[in-house]
C-alpha positions in Angstrom: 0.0 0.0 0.0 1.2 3.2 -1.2 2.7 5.6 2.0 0.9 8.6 0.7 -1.5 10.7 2.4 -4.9 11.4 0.0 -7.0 14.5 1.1 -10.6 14.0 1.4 -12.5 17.1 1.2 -15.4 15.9 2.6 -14.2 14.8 5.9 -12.5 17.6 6.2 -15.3 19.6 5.6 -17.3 17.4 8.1 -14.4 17.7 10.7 -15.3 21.7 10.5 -18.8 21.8 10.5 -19.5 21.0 14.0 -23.6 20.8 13.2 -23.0 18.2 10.8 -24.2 14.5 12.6 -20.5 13.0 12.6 -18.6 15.5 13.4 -18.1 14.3 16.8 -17.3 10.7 15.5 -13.9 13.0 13.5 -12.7 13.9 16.1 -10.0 12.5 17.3 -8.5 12.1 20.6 -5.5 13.1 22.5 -3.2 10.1 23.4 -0.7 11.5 24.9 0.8 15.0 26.3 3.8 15.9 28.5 3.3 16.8 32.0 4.1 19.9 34.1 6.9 18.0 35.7 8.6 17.2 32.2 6.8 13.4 32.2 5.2 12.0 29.1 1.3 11.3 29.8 -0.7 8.3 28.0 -4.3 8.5 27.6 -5.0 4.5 27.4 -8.2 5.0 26.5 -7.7 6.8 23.3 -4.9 4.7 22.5 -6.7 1.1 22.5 -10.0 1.0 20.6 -12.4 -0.1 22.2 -16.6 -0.6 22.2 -19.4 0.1 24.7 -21.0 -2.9 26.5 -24.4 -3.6 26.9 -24.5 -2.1 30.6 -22.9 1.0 28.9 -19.0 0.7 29.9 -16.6 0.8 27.5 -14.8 -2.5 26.8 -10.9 -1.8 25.7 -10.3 -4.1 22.7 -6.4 -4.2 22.3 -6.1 -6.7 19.3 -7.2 -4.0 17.0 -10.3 -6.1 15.9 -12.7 -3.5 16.6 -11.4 -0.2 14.6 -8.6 -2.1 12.9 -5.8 -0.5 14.9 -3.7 -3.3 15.3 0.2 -2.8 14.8 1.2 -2.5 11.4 -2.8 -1.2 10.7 -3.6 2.5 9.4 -7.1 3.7 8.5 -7.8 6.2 6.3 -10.3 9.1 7.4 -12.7 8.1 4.5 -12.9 4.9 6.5 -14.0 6.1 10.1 -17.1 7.7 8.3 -20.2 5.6 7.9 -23.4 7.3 7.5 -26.9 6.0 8.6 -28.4 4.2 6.1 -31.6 5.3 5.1 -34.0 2.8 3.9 -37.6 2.9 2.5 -38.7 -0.5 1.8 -42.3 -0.4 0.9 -42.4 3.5 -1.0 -45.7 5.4 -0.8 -44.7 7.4 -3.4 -41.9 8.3 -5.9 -39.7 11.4 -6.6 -38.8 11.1 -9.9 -35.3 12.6 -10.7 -33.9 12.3 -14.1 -30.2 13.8 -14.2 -28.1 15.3 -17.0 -25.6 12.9 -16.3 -22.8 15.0 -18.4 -20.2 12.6 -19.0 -21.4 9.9 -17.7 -21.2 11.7 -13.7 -23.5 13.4 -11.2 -23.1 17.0 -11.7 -23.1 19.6 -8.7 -26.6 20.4 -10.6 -27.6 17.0 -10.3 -26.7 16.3 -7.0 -29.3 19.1 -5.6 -31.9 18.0 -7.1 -31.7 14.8 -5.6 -31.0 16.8 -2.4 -34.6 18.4 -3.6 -36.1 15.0 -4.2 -35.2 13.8 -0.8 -36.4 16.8 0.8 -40.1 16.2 -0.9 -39.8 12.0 -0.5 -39.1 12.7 3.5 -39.9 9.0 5.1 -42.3 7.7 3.1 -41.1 8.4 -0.4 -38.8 7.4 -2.2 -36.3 8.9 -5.0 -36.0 7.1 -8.4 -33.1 8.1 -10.4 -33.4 7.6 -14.3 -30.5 7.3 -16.3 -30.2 6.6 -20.1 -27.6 4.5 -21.4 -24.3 3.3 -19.8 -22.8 5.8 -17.1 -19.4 5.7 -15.1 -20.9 7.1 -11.3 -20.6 4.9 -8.7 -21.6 6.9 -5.7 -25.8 7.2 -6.4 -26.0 5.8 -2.7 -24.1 9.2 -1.1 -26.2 11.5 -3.1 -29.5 10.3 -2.0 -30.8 7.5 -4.7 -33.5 5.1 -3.2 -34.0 3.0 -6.3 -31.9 3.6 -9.4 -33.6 2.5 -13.2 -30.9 2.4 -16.0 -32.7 2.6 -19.0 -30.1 1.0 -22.5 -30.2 0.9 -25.8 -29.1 2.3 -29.4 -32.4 4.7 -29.6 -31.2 6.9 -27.0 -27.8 7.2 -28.0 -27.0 11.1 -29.2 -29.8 13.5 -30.0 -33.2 11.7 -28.9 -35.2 13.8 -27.2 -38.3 12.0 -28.4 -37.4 8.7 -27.7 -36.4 10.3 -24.3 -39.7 11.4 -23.8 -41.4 7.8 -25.0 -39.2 6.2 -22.2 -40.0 8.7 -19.3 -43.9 8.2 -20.3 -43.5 4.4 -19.9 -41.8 5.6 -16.2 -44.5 7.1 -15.7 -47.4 4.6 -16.7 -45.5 2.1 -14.5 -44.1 4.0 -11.2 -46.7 7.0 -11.5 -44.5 9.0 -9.6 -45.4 12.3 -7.4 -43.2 14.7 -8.9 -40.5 14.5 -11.5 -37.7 16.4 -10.8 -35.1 17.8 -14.0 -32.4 20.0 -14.2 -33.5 23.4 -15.9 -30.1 23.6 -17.8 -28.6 23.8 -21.0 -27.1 20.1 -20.8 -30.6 18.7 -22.0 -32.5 18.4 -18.9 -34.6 21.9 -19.7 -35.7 20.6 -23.1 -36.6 17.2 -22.0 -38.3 18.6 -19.2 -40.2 21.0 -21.3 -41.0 18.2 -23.8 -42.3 15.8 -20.9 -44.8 18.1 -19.1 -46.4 19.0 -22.9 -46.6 15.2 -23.5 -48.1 14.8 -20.0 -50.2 17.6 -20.2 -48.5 19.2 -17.4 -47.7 22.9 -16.8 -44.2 22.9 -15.7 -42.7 25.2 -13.1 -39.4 26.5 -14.3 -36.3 28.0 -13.2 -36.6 27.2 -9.9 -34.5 27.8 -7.2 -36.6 26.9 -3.8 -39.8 24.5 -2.8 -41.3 25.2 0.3 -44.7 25.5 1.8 -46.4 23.3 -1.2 -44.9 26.4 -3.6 -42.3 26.7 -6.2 -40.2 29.6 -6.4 -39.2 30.8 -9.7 -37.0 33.2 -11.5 -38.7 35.5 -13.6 -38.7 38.8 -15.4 -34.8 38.1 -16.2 -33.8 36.7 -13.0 -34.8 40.0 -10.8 -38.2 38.9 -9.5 -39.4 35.5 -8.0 -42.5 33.9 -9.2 -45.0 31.5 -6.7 -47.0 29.0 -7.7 -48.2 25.8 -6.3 -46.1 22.9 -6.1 -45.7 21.4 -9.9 -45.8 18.0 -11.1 -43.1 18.8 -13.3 -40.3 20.8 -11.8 -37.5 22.2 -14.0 -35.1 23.6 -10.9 -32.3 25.5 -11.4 -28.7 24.9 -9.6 -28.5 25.3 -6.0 -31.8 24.9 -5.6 -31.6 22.8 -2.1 -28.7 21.0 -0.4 -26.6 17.7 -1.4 -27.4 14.7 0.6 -24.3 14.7 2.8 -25.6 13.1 6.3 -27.3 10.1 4.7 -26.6 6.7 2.6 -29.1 5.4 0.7 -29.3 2.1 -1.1 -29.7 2.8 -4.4 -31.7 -0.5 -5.6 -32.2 -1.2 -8.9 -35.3 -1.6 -11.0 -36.3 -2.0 -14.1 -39.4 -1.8 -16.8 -41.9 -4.4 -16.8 -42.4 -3.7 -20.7 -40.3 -3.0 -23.2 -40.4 0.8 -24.3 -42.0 1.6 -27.9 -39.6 2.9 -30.0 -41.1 5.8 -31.1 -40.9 7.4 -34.8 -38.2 10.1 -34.7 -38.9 13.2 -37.0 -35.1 14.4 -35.5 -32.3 13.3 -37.5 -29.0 13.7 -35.5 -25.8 14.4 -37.8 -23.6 14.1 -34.9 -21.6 16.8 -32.8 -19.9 19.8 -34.8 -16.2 21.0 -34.0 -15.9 24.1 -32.0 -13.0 26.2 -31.5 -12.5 26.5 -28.0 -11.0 30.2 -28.1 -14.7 31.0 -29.8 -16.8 29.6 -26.7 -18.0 32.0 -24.1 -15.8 31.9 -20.8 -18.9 31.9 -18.9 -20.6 28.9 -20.7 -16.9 27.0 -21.2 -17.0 23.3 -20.1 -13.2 22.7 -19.5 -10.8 26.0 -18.6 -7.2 26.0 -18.0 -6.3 29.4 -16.7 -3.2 30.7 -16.2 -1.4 33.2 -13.9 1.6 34.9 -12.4 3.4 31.1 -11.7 3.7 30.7 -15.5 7.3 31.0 -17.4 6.5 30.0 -21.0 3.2 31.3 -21.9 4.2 30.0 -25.5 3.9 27.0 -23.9 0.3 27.3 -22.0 -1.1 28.5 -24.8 0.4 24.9 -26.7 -1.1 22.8 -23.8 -4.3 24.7 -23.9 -5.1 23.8 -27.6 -3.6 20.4 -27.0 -6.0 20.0 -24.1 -9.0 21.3 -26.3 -9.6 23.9 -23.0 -10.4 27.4 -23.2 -7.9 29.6 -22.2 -8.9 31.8 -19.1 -6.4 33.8 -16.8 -5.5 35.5 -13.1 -6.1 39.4 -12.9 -2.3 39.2 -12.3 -1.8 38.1 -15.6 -4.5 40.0 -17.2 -2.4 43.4 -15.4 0.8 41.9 -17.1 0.0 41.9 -20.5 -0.3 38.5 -21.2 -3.9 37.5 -21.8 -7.0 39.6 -22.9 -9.1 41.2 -20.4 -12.0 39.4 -21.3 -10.1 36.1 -20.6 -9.9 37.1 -16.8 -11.6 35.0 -14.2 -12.9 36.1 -10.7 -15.3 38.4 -9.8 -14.1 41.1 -11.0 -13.4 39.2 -14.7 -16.2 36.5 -15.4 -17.8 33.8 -12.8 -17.2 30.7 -15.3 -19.6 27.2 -14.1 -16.6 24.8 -16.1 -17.2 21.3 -15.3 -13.0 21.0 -14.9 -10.9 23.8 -13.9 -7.5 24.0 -14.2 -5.4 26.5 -12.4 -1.6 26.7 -13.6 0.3 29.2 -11.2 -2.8 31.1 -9.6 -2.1 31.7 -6.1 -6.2 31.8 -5.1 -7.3 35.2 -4.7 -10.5 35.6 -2.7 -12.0 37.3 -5.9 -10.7 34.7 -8.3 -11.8 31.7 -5.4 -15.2 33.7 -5.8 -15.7 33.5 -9.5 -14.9 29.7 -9.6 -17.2 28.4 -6.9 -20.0 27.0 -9.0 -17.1 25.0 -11.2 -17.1 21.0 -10.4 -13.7 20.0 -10.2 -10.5 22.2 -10.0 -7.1 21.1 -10.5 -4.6 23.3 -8.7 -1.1 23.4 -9.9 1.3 25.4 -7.7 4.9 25.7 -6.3 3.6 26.4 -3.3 1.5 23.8 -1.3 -0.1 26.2 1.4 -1.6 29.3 -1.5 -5.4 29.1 -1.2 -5.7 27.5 -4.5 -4.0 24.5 -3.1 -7.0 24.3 -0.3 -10.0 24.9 -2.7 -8.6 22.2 -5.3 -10.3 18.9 -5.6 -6.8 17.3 -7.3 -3.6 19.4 -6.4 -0.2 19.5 -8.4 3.2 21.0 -6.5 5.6 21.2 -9.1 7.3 23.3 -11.7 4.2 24.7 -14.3 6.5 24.3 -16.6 7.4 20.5 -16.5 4.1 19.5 -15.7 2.6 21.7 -19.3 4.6 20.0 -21.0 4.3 16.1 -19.5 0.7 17.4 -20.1 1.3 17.9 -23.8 3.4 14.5 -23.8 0.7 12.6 -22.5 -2.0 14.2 -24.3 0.1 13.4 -27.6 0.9 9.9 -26.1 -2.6 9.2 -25.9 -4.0 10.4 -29.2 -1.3 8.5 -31.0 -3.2 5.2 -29.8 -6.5 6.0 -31.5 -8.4 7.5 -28.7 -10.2 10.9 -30.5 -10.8 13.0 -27.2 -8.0 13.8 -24.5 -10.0 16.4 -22.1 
């Protein structure tokens, strides 16, 4: 087993959070401290795991069986969490999420709606996740599924919406759920919603950021006035629109159709995806953003990684200042606030207005010299190196990888 230490954000963010159900369970306890008189003190009952006994003492287990801390044993802090499971074996009703799934992941967009779906299942209900075709997440339990229904097959492969819709209606027919829950974005969940509630002869609520009291709350009149209405069948929500399941695990069973879905007559004929440029995309609609700042050397060189990458090229104010990117490259609150599924920071120390205009992205990659900047502590994968080694391994691998017939390196 390899001697290095992995980060996990979430326990750590858990560890802070003192309101959050485990946090006590993180902490961890003093075994030993050095005396007033220059003695070492040994707090045995830290040191040897141990369990409470049915009359409520605690029983010291020194073999290590208990919490595996037997000589020669180490546990990660992933390991010490386990969260209540949360099980709903005979469902009243169904919350019925269906996610973007963009790449073949949960999405920070999709992971509050089924923090929404949990929130209108409470005990009785329970969330059903429906996913098209073959996907690569393996954490549905964490973020609050109850019963998961993978749906597979050549029709909805690319640009379906129609046979989308004919799957969702046989969902529907079978499962008749309370509420169906999709993402109002530009990924395809708003069109598929749209498209479901006319099939279903539903009026959908859209853009909607909050449900409570039996009403949806809705942007409207270009995001500067909320609209009420009753709580929807269809809900289109928008992000951030409740919490990520964080203090529960669910089980995430799996279900399928008892008929086989019609294959419905497409009048949509899908020509496939067209090439972009990614120095023509819109910083604040940009999927995958490697931005540079003052750590860089050879900006010759981030601009090669960039277009082997396939990213689009963002920057620090620093280097904005500098000269060596466009002002309308610049990223942070006081540039553009950017929503990239991956961000990549090359030599940006972490400003708090920078921090601030990449809080909605997914993942950021951080890669610094120095291991304590605030970049470093935001990152969800951190580099400390050289930015100038690691652009170009970055362009070796990325030319490494191409070379044996794979098409897309990002």
């Amino acid at each position: 087993m390899s001697d290095i230490i992995r980060r996990d954000p979430r326990v750590e963010w858990i560890a802070r959070n003192r309101l959050h159900p485990l946090h006590a369970a993180m902490q961890t306890q003093q075994t030993s401290w050095m005396g007033p008189n220059g003695l070492m003190r040994k707090n045995t009952h830290a040191i040897a795991a141990g369990f409470m006994g049915p009359n409520g003492l605690k029983r010291i287990d020194r073999s290590g069986a208990q919490q595996g801390t037997a000589a020669g044993g180490r546990r990660s802090a992933a390991a010490e969490v386990q969260l209540p499971l949360h099980q709903v074996v005979d469902p009243a009703f169904y919350i019925a999420v269906v996610p973007d799934m963009v790449g073949g992941r949960l999405g920070a967009h999709d992971k509050d709606l089924l923090g929404l779906a949990h929130s209108l299942a409470g005990k009785d209900g329970a969330v059903l996740a429906i996913v098209f075709g073959e996907h690569k997440e393996s954490a549905f339990d964490t973020a609050g599924v109850d019963r998961l229904l993978v749906i597979e097959g050549d029709a909805y492969k690319g640009y379906a919406p129609e046979q989308l819709v004919q799957g969702l209606r046989a969902v529907d027919n079978q499962f008749a759920p309370r509420h169906w829950l999709l993402p109002d974005s530009r990924a395809g969940g708003g069109e598929l919603g749209r498209r479901l509630a006319a099939a279903m002869g539903e009026r959908p609520a859209t853009r909607v950021w909050q449900v409570k009291d039996e009403e949806c709350i809705g942007r409207a009149g270009a995001g500067q006035q909320d609209l009420h209405r009753p709580l929807a069948r269809v809900i289109l929500a928008s992000s951030e629109c409740a919490d990520p399941v964080s203090d529960t695990r669910h089980e995430a069973l799996p279900v399928e159709l008892s008929a086989p879905v019609a294959r419905s007559l497409s009048r949509i004929e899908d020509l496939g995806s067209v090439a972009v440029d990614p120095a023509a995309i819109a910083m604040a609609e940009a999927e995958f953003i490697v931005s540079g700042g003052n750590g860089i050397k050879d900006w010759d060189l981030y601009h090669k990684a960039t277009a082997a990458l396939g990213a689009t090229e963002g920057a620090s104010r620093v280097a904005v200042d500098d000269g060596h990117m466009p002002r309308n490259r610049q990223v942070g609150a006081t540039g553009t606030w950017v929503t990239a599924r991956v961000y990549m920071a090359v030599g940006i120390s972490g400003a708090i207005q920078h921090l601030q205009g990449i809080g909605a992205c997914d993942k950021v990659i951080a890669v610094n010299m120095d291991p304590g900047c605030d970049m470093i502590k935001r990152a969800d994968l951190s580099i400390i190196g050289d930015s100038t080694a690691i652009l170009q391994a970055l362009i070796e691998a990325v030319e490494n990888f191409r070379s044996g017939g794979q098409r897309d390196a990002a």
